[in-house]
Structure formats: structure tokens, C-alpha cells
Biopython code that builds the backbone (N, CA, C, O; Angstrom):
import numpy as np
from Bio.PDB.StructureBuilder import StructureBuilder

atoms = [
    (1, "UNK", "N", (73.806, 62.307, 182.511)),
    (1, "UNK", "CA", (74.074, 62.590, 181.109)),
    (1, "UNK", "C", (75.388, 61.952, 180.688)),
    (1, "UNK", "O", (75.530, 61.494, 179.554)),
    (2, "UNK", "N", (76.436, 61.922, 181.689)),
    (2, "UNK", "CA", (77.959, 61.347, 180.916)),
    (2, "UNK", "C", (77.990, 59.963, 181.123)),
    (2, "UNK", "O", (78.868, 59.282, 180.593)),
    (3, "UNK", "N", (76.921, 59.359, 182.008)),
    (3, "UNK", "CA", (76.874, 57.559, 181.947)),
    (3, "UNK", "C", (75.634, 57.397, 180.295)),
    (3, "UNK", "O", (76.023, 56.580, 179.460)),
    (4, "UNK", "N", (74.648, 57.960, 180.059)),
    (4, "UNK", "CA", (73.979, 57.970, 179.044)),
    (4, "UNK", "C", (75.366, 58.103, 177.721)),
    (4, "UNK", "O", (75.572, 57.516, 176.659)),
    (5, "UNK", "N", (75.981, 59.030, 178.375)),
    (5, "UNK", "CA", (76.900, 59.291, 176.628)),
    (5, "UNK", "C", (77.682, 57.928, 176.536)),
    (5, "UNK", "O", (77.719, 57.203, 175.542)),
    (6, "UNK", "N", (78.355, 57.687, 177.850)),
    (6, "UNK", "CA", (79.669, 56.719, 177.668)),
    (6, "UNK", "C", (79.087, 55.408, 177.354)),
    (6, "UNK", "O", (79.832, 54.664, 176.717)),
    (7, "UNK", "N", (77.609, 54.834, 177.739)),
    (7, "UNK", "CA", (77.422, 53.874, 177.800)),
    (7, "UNK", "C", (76.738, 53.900, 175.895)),
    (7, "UNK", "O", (76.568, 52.854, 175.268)),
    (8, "UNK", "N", (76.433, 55.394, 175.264)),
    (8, "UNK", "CA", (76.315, 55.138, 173.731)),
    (8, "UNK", "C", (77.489, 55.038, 172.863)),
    (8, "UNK", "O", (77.539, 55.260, 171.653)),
    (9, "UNK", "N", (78.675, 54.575, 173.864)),
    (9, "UNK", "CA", (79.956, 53.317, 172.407)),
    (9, "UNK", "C", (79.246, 52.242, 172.317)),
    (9, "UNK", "O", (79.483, 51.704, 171.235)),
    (10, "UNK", "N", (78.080, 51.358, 173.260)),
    (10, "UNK", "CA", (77.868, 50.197, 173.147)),
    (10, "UNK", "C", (76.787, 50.325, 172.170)),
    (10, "UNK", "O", (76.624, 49.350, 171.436)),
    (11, "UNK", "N", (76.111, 51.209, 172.033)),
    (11, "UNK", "CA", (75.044, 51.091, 171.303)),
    (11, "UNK", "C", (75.574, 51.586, 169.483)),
    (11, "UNK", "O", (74.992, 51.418, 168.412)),
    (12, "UNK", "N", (76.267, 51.918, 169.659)),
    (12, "UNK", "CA", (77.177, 52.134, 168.382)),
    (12, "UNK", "C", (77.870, 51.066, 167.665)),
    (12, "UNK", "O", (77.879, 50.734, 166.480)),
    (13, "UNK", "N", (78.577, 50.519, 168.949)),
    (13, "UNK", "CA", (79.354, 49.298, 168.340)),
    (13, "UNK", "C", (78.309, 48.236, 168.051)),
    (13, "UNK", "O", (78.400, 47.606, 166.998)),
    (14, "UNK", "N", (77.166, 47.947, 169.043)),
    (14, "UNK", "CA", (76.360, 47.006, 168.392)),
    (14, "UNK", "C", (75.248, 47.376, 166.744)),
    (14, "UNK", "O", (74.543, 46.591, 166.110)),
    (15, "UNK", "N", (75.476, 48.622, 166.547)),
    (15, "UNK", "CA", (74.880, 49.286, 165.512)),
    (15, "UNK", "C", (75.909, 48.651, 164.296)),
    (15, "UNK", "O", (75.561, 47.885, 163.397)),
    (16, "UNK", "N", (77.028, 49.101, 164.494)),
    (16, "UNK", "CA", (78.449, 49.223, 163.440)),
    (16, "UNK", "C", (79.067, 48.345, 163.658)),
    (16, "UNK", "O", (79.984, 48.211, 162.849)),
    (17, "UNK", "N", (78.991, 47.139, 164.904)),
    (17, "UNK", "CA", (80.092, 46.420, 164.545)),
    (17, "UNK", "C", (78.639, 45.058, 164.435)),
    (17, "UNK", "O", (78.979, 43.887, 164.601)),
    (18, "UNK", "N", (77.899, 45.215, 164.299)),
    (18, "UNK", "CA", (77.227, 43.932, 164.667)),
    (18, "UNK", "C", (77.080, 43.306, 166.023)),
    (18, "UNK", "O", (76.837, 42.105, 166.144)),
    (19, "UNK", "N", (77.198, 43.958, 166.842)),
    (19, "UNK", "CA", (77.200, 43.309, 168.485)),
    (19, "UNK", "C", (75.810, 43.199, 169.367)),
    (19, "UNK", "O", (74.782, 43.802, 169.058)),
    (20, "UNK", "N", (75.907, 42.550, 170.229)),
    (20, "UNK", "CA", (74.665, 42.172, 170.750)),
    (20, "UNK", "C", (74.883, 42.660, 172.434)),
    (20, "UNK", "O", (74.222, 42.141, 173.334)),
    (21, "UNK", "N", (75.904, 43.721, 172.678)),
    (21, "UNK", "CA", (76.029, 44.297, 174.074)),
    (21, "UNK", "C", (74.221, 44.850, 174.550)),
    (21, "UNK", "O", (73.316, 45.251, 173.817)),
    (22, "UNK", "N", (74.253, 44.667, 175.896)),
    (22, "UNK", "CA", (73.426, 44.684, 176.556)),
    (22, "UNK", "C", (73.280, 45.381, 177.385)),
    (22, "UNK", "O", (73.188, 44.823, 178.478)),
    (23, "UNK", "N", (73.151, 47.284, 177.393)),
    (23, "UNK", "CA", (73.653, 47.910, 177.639)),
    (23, "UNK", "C", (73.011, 48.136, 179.314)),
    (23, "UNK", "O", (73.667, 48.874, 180.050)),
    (24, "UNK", "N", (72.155, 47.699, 179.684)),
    (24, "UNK", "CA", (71.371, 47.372, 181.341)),
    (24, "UNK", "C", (72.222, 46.829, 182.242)),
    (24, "UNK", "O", (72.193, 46.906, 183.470)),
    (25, "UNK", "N", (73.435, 45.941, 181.096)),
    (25, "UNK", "CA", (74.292, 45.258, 181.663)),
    (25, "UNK", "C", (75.998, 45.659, 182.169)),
    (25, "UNK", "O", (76.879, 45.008, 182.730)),
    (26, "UNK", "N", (75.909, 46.943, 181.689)),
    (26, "UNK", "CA", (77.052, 47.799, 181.903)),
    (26, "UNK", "C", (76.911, 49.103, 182.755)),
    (26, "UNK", "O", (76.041, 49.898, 182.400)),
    (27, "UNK", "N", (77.654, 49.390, 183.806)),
    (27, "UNK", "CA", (77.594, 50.625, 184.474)),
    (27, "UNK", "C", (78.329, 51.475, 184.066)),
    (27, "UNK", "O", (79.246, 51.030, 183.376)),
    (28, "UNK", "N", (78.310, 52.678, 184.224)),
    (28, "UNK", "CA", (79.418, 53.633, 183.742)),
    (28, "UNK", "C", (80.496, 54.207, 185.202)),
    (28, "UNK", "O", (80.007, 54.283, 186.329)),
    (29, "UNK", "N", (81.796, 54.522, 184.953)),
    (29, "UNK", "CA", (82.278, 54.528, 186.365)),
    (29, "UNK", "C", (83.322, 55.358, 185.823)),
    (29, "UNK", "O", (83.893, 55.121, 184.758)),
    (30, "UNK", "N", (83.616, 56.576, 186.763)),
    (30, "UNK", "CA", (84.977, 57.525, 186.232)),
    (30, "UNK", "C", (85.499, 58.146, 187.754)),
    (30, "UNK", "O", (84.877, 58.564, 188.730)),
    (31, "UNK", "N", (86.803, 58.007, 187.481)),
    (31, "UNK", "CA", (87.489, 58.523, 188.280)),
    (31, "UNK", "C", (88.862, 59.099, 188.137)),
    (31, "UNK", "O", (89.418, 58.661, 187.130)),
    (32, "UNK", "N", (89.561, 59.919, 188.806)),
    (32, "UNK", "CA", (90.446, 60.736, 188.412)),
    (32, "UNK", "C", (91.623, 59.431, 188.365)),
    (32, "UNK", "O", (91.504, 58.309, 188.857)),
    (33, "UNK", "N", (92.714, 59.972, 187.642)),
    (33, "UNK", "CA", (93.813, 59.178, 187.708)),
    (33, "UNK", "C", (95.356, 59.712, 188.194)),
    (33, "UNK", "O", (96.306, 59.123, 187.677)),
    (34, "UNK", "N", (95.624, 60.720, 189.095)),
    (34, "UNK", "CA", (96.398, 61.650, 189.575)),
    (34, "UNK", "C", (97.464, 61.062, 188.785)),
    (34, "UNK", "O", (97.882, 61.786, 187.881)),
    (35, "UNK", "N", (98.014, 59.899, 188.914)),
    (35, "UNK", "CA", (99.382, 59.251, 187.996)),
    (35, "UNK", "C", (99.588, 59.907, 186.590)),
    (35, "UNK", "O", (100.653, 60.369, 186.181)),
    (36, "UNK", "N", (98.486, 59.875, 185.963)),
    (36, "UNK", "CA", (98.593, 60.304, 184.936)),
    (36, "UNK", "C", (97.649, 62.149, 184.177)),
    (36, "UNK", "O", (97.803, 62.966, 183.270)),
    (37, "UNK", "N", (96.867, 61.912, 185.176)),
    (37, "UNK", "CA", (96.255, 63.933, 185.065)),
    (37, "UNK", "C", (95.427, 63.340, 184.493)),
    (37, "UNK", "O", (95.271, 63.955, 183.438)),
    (38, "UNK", "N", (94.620, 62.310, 184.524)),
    (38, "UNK", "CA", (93.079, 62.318, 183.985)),
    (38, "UNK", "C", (91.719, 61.857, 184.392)),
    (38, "UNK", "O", (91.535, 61.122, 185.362)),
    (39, "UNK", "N", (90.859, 62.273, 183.688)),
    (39, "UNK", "CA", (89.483, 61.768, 184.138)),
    (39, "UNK", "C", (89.769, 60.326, 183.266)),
    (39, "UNK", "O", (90.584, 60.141, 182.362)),
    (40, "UNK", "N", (88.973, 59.550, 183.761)),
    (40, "UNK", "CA", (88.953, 58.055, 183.227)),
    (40, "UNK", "C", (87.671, 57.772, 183.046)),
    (40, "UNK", "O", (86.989, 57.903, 184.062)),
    (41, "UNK", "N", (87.020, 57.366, 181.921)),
    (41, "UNK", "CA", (85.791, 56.506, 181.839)),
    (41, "UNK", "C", (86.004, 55.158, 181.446)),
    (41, "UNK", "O", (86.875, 54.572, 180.803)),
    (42, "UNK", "N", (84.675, 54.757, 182.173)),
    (42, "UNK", "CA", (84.792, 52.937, 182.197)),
    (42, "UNK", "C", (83.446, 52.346, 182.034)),
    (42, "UNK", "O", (82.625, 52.786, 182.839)),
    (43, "UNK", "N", (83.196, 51.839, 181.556)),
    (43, "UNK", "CA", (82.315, 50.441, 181.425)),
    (43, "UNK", "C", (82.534, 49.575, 182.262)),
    (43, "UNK", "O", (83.632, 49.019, 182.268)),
    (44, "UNK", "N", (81.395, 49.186, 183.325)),
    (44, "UNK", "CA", (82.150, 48.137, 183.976)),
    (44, "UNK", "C", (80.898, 46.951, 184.075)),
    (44, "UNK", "O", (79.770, 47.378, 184.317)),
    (45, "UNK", "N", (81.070, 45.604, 183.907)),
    (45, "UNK", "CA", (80.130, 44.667, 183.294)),
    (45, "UNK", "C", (79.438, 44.410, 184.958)),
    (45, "UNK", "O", (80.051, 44.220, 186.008)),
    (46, "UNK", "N", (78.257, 44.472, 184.766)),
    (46, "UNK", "CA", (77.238, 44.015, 186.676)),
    (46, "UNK", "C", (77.305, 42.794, 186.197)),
    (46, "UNK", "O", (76.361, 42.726, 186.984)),
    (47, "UNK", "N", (77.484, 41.465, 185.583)),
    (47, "UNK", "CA", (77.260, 40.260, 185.518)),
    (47, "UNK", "C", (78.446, 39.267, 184.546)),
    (47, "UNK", "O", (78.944, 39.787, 183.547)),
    (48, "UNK", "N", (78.657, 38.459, 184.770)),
    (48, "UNK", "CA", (79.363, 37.531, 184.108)),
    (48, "UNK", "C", (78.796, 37.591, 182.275)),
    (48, "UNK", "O", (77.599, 37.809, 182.087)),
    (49, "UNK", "N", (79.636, 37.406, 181.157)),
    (49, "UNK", "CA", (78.708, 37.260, 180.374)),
    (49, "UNK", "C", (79.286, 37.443, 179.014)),
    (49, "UNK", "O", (80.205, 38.257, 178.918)),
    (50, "UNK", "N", (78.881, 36.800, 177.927)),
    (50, "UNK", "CA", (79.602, 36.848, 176.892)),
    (50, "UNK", "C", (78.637, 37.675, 175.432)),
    (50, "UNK", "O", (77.425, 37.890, 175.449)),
    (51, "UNK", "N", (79.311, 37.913, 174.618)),
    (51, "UNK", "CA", (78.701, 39.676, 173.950)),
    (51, "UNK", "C", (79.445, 39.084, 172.381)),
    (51, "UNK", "O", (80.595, 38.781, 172.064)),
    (52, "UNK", "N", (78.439, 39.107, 171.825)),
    (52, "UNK", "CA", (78.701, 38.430, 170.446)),
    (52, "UNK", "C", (79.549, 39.898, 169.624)),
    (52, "UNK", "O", (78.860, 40.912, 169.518)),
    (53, "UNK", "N", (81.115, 39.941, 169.042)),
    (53, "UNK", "CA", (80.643, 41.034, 168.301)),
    (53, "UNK", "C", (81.799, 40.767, 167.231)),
    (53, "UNK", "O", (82.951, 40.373, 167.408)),
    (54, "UNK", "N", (80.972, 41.183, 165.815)),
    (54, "UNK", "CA", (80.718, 40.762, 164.486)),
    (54, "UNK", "C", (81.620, 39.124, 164.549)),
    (54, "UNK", "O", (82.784, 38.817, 164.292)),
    (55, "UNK", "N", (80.493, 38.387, 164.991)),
    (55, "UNK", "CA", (80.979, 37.113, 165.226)),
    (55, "UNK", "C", (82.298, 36.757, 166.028)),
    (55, "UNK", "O", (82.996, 35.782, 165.746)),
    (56, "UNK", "N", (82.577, 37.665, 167.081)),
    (56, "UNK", "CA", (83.543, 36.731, 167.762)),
    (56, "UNK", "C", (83.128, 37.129, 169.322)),
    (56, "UNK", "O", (82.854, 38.254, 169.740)),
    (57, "UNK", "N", (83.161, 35.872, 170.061)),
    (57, "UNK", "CA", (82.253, 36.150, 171.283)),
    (57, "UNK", "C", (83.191, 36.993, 172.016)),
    (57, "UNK", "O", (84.201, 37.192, 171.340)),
    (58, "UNK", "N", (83.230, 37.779, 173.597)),
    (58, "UNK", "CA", (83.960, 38.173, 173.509)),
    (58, "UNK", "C", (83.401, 37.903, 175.068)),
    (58, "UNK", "O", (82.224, 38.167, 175.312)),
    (59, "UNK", "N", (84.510, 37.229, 176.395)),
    (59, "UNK", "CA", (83.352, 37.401, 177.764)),
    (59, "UNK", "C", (84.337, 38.069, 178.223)),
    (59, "UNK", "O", (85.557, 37.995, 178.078)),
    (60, "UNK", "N", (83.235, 39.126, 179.135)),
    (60, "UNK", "CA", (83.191, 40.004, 180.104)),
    (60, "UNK", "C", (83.125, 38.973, 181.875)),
    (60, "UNK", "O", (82.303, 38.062, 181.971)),
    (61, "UNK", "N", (83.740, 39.190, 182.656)),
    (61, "UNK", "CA", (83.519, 39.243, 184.459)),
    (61, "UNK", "C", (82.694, 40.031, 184.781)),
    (61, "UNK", "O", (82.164, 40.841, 184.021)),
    (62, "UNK", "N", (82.456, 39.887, 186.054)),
    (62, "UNK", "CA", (81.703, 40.790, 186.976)),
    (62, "UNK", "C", (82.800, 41.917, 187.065)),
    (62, "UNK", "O", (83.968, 41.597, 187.288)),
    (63, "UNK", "N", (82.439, 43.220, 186.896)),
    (63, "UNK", "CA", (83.654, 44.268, 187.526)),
    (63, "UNK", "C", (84.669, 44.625, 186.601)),
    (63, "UNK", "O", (85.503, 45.524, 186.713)),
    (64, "UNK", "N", (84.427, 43.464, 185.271)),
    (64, "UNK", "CA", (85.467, 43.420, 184.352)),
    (64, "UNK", "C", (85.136, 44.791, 183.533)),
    (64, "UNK", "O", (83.935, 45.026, 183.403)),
    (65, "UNK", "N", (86.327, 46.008, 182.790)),
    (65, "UNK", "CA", (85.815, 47.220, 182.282)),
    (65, "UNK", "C", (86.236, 47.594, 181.277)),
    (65, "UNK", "O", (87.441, 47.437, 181.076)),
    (66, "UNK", "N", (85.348, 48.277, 180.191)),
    (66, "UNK", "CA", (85.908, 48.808, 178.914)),
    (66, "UNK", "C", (86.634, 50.018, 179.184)),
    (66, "UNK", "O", (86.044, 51.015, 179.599)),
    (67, "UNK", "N", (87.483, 50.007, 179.042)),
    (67, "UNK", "CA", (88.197, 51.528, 179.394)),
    (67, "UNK", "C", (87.766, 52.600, 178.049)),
    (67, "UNK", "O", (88.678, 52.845, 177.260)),
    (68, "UNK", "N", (86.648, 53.117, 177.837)),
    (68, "UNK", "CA", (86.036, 54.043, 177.004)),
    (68, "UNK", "C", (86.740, 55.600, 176.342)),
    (68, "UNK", "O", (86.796, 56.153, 175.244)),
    (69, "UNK", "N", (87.286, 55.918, 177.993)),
    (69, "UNK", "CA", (87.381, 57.356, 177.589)),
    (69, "UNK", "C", (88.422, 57.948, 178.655)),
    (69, "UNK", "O", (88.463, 57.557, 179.822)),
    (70, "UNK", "N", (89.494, 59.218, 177.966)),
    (70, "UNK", "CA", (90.551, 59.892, 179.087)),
    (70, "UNK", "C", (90.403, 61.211, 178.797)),
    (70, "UNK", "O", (90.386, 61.707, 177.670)),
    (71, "UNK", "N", (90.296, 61.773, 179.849)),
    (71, "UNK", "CA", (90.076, 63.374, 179.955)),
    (71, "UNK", "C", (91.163, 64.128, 180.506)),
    (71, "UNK", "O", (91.109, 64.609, 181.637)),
    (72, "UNK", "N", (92.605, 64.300, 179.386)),
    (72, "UNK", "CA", (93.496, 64.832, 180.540)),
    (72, "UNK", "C", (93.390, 66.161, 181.150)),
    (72, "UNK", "O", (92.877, 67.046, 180.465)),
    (73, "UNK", "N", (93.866, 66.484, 182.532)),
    (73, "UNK", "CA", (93.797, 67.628, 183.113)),
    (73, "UNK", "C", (95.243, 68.552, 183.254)),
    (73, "UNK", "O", (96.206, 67.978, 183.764)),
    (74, "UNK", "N", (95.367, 69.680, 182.900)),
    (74, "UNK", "CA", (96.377, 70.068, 182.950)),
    (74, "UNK", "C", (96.514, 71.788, 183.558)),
    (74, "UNK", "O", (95.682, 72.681, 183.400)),
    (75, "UNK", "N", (97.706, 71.861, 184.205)),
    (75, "UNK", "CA", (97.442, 73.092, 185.057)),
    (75, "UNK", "C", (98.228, 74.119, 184.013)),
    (75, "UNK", "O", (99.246, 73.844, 183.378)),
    (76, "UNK", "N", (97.500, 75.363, 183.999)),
    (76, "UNK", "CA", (97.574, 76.653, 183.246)),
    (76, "UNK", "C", (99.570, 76.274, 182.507)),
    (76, "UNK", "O", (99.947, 76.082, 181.351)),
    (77, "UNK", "N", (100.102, 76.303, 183.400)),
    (77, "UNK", "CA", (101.662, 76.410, 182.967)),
    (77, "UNK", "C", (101.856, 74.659, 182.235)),
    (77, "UNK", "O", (102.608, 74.642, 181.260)),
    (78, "UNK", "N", (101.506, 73.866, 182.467)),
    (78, "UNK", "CA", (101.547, 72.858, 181.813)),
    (78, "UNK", "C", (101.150, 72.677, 180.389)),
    (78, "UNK", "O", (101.840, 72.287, 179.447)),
    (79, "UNK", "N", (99.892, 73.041, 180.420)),
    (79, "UNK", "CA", (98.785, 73.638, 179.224)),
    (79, "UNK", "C", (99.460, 74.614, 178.410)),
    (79, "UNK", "O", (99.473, 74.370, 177.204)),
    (80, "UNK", "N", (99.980, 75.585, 178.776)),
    (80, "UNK", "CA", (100.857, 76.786, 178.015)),
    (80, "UNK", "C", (102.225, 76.233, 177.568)),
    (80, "UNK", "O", (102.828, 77.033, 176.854)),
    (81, "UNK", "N", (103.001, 74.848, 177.847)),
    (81, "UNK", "CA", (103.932, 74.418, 177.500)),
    (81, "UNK", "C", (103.499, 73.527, 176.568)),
    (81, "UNK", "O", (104.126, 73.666, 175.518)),
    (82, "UNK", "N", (102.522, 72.505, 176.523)),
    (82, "UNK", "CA", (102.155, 71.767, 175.641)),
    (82, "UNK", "C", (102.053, 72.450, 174.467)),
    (82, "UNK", "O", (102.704, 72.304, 173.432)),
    (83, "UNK", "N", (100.767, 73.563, 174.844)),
    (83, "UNK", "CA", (100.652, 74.572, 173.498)),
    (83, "UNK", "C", (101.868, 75.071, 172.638)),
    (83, "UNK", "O", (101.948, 74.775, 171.446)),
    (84, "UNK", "N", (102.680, 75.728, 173.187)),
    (84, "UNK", "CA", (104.329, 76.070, 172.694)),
    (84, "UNK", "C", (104.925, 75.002, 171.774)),
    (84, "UNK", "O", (105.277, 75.158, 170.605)),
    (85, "UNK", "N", (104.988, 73.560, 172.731)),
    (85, "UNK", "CA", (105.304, 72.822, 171.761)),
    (85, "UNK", "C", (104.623, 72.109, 170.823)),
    (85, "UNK", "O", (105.160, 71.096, 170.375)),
    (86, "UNK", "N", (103.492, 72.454, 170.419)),
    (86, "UNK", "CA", (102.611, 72.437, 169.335)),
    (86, "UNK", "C", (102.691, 73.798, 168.093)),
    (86, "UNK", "O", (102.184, 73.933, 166.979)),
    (87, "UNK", "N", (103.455, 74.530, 168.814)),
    (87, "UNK", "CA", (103.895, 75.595, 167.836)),
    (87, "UNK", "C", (102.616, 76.782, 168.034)),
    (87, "UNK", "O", (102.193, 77.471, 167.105)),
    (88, "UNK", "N", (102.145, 76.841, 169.384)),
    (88, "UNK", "CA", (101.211, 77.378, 169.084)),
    (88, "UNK", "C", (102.027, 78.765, 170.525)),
    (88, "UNK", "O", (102.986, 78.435, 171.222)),
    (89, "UNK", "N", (101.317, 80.250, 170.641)),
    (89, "UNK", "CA", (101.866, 81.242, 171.477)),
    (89, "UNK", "C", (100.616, 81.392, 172.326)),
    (89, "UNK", "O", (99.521, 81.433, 171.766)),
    (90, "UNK", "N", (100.723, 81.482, 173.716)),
    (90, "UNK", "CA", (99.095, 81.942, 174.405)),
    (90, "UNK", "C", (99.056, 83.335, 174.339)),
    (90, "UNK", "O", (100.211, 83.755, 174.264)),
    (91, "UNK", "N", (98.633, 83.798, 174.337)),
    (91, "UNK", "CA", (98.161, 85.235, 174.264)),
    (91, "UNK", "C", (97.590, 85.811, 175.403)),
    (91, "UNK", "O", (97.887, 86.875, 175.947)),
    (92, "UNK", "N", (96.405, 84.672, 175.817)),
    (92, "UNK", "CA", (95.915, 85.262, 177.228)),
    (92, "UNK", "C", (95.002, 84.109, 177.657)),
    (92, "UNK", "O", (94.196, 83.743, 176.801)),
    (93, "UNK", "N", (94.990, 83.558, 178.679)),
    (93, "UNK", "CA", (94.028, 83.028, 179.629)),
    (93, "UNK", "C", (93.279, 83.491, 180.633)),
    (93, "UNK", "O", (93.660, 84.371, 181.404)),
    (94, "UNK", "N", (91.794, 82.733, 180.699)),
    (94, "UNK", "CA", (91.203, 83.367, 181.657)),
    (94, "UNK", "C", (91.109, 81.828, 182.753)),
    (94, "UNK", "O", (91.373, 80.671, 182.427)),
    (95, "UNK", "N", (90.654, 82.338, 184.056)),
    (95, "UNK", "CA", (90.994, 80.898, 184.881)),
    (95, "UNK", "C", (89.478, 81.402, 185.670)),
    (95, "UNK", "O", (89.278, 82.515, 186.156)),
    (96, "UNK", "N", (88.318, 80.016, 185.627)),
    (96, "UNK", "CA", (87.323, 80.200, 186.208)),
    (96, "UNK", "C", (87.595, 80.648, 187.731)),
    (96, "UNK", "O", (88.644, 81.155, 188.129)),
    (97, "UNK", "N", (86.389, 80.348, 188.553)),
    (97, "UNK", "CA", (86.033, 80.538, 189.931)),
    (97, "UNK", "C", (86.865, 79.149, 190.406)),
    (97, "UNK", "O", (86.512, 78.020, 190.067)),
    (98, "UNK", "N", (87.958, 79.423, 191.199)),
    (98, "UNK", "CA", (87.829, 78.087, 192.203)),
    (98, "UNK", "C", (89.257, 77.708, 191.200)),
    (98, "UNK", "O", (90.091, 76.944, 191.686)),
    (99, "UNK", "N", (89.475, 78.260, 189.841)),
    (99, "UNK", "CA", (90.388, 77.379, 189.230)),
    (99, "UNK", "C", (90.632, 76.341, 188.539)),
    (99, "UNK", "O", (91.673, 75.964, 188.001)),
    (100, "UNK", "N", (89.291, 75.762, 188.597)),
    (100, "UNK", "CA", (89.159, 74.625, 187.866)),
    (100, "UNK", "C", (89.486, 74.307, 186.459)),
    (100, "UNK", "O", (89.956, 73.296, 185.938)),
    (101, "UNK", "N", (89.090, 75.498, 185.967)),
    (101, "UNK", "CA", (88.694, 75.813, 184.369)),
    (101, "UNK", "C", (89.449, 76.556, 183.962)),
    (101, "UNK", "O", (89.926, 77.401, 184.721)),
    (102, "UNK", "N", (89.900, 76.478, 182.304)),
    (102, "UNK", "CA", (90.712, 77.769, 182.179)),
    (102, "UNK", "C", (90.113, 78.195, 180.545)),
    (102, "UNK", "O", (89.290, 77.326, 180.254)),
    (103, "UNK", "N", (90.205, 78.942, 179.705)),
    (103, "UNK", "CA", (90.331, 79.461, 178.545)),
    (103, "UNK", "C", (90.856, 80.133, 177.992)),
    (103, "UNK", "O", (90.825, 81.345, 178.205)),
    (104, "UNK", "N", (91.678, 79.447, 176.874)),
    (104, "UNK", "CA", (93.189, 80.403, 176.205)),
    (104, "UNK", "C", (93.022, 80.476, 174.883)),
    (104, "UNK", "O", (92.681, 79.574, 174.118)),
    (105, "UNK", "N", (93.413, 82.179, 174.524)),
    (105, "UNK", "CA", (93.210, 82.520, 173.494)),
    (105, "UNK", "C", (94.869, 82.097, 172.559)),
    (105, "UNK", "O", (95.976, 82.545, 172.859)),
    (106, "UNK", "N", (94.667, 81.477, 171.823)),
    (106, "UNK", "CA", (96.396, 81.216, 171.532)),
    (106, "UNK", "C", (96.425, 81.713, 169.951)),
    (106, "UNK", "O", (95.362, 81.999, 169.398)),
    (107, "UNK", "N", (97.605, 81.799, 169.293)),
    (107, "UNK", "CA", (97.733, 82.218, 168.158)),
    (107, "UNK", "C", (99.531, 81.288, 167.632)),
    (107, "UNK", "O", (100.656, 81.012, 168.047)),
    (108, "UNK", "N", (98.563, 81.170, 166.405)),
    (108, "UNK", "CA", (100.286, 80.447, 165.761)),
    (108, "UNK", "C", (101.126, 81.284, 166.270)),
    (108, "UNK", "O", (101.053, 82.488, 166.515)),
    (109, "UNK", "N", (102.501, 79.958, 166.491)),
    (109, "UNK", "CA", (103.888, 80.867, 166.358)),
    (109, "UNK", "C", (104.245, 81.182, 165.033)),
    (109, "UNK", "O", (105.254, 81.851, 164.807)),
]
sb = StructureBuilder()
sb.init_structure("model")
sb.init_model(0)
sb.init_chain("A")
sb.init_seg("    ")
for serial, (resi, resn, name, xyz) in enumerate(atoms, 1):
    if name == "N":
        sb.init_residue(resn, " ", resi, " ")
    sb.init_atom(name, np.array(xyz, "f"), 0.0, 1.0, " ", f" {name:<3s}", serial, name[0])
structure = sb.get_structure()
């Protein structure tokens, strides 16, 4: 389902921008980025190849990648500081099984 979603920017952009991407021709590829706390999505081209879009060609490599999409990850006290300085107060979090997940009820400061 998240290579179907990431790989529908191409079918969008060839909708809206006029492009002729070839979407058989792109894999989808994500991986964490610890440097920076995120999930990463990518486009990455299986063939050499050039992609018309609204008239300006544009070539792709083998391996070569659209960097699509960033999912940052952030731990409960990180997340509760960002929020703060957004002007916002947590009120209460809940933290899934395992930790992964969290959900915070926040309220303006």
C-alpha cells in the first residue's frame, strides 16, 4: 500500500504537470535516517531513461531517486518540546505497546 501511494506523485505529476513518467519504471524504497529522525521515501529509477515533463526532458540513472517523502520520528520528550514551542501545553499522552507510537492530547498555551 505505501509503494502504491508513493509511487501516485508520478501519476499526478504526469496528470498535472504534463509528464510522461513510467511508473513500472520506478521502485519505491524507504528507510530510516537516524541522522536526522526520519522515515525517508524514494523513487528509485530500475533503468536509465529520460521523462518528458511539461516539455523539459528530465534523465533519470539506474538507482538514480526522487526523494518523495520524510516522516519525522520523535521521542515522547522531544515531541512535548516541539509542541511547547509551538505554543501548544500536553496534557496527557498515551504510548502504544512496545513504544513505538504515542498520542497526545495537547491544548493551547
Amino acid at each position: 500500500i505505501t509503494a502504491r501511494f508513493n509511487r501516485n506523485i508520478l501519476t499526478r505529476i504526469n496528470r498535472e504537470l504534463d509528464a510522461a513518467f513510467r511508473l513500472e519504471t520506478f521502485e519505491h524504497y524507504a528507510f530510516y535516517n537516524a541522522g536526522q529522525s526520519r522515515v525517508e521515501m524514494h523513487l528509485v529509477s530500475t533503468e536509465e531513461q529520460v521523462v518528458d515533463v511539461f516539455g523539459t526532458a528530465v534523465a533519470f540513472s539506474v538507482g538514480e531517486s526522487i526523494h518523495t517523502e520524510n516522516s519525522y520520528k520523535y521521542s515522547p520528550d522531544e515531541f512535548m518540546q516541539l509542541a511547547a514551542t509551538a505554543g501548544w501545553h500536553t496534557e496527557q499522552h498515551w504510548l502504544a505497546d512496545k513504544k513505538l507510537f504515542a498520542t497526545y492530547l495537547l491544548r493551547s498555551s
